[in-house]
BALOBA-1460 file (C-alpha; in Angstrom, 3 decimals):
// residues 91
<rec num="1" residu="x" x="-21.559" y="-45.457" z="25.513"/>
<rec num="2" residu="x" x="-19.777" y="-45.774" z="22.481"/>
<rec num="3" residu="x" x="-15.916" y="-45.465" z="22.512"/>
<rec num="4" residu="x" x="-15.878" y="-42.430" z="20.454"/>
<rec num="5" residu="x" x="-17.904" y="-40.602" z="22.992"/>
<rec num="6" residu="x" x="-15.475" y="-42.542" z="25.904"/>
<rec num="7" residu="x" x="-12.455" y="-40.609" z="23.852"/>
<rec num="8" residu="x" x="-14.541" y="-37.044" z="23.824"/>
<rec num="9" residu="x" x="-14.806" y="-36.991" z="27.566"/>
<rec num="10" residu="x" x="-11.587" y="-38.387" z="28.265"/>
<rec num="11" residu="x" x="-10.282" y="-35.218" z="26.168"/>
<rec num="12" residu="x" x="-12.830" y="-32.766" z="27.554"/>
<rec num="13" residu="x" x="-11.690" y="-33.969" z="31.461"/>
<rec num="14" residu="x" x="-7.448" y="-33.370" z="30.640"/>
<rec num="15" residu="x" x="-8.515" y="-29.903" z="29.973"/>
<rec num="16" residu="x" x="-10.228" y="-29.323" z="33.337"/>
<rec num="17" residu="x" x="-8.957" y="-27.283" z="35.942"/>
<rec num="18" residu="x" x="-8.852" y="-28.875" z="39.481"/>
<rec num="19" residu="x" x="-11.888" y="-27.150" z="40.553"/>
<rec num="20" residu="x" x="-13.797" y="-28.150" z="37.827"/>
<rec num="21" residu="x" x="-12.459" y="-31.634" z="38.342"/>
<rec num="22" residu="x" x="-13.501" y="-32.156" z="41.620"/>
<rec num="23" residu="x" x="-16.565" y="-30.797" z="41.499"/>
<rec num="24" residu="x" x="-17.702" y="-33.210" z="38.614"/>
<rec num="25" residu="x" x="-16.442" y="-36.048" z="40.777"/>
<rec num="26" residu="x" x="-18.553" y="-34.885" z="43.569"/>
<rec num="27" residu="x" x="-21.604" y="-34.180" z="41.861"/>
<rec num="28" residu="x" x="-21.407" y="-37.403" z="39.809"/>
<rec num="29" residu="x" x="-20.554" y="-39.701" z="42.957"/>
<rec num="30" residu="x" x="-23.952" y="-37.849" z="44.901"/>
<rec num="31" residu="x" x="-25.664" y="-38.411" z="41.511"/>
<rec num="32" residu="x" x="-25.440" y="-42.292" z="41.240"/>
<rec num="33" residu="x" x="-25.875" y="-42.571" z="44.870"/>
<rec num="34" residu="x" x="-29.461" y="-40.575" z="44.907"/>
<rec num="35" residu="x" x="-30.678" y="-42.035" z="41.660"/>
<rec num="36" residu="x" x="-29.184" y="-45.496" z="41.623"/>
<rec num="37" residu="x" x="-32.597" y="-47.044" z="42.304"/>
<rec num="38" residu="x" x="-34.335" y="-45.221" z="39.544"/>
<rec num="39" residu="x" x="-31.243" y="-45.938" z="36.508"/>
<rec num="40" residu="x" x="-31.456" y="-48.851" z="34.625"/>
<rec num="41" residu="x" x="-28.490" y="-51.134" z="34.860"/>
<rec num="42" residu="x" x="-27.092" y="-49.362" z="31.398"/>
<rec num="43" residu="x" x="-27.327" y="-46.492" z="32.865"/>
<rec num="44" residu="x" x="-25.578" y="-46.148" z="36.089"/>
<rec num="45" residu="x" x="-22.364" y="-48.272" z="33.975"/>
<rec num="46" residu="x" x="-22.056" y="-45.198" z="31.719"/>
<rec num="47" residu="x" x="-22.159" y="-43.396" z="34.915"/>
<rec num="48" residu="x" x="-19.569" y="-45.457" z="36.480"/>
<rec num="49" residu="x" x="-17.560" y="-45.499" z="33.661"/>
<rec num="50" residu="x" x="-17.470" y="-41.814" z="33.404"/>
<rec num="51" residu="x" x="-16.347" y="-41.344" z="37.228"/>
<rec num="52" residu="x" x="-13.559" y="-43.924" z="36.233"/>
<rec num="53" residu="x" x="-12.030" y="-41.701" z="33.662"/>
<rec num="54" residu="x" x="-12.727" y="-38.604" z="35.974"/>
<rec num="55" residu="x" x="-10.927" y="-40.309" z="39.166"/>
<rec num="56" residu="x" x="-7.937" y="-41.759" z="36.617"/>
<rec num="57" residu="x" x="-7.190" y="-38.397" z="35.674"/>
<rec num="58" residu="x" x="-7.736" y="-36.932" z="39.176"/>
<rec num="59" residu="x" x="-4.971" y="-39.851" z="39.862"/>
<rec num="60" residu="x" x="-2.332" y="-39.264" z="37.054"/>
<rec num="61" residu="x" x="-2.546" y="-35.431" z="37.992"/>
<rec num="62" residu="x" x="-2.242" y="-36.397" z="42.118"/>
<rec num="63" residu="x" x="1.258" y="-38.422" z="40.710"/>
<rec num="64" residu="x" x="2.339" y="-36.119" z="38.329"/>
<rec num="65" residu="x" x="2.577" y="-33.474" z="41.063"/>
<rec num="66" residu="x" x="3.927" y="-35.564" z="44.037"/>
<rec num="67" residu="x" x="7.454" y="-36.950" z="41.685"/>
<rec num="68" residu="x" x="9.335" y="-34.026" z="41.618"/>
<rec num="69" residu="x" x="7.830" y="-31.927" z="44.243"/>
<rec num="70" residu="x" x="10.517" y="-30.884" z="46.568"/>
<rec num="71" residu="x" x="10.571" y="-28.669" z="49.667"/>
<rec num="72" residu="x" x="13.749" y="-27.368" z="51.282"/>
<rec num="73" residu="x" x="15.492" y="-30.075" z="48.773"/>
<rec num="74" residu="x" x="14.007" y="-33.050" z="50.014"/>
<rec num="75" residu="x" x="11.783" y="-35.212" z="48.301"/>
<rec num="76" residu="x" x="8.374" y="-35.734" z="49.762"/>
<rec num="77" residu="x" x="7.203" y="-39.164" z="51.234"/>
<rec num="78" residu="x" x="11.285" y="-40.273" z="50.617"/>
<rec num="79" residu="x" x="13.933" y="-37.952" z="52.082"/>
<rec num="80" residu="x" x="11.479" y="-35.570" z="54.571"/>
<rec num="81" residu="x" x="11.824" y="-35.814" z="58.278"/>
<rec num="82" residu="x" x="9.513" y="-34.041" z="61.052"/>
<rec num="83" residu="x" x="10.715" y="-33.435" z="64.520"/>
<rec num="84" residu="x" x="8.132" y="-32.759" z="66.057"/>
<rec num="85" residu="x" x="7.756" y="-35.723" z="68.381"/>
<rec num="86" residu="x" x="11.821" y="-35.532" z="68.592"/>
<rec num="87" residu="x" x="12.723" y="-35.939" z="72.261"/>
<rec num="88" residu="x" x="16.028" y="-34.040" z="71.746"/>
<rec num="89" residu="x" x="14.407" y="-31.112" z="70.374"/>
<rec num="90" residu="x" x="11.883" y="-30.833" z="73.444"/>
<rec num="91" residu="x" x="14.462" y="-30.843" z="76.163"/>
């Protein structure tokens, strides 16, 4: 796969909506597992390389959402607190 072509779907998978996304990831991981025995070794690395760029942009999109994202004005995974195994809250 020549670099040009690496750059084309690169382009092609930032436009994608998160359905589309995820569905391409899905259908390309069940894809090299069913027909890994019957690709030639040149072959199943394009394939590779192409769920690479699909799972680095599944990635950057999964971190671009989670800095900022706020609920109640608390920052997920930093400032958020559950009480739901709070003793004083049972009583």
């Amino acid at each position: 796969m020549t670099k040009k072509e690496l750059s084309d779907h690169k382009k092609v998978v930032s436009q994608m909506d998160w359905d589309d996304l995820a569905i391409s990831i899905i259908e390309m991981e069940q894809e090299i597992f069913e027909l890994e025995e019957h690709m030639t070794q040149k072959e199943l690395k394009n394939r590779r390389k192409l769920l690479k760029i699909y799972e680095f942009e599944k990635r950057k999109r999964v971190e671009e959402q989670s800095y900022g994202s706020s609920y109640e004005g608390m920052m997920y995974g930093q400032d958020f607190v559950s009480y739901w195994n709070d003793e004083d809250i049972i009583e």
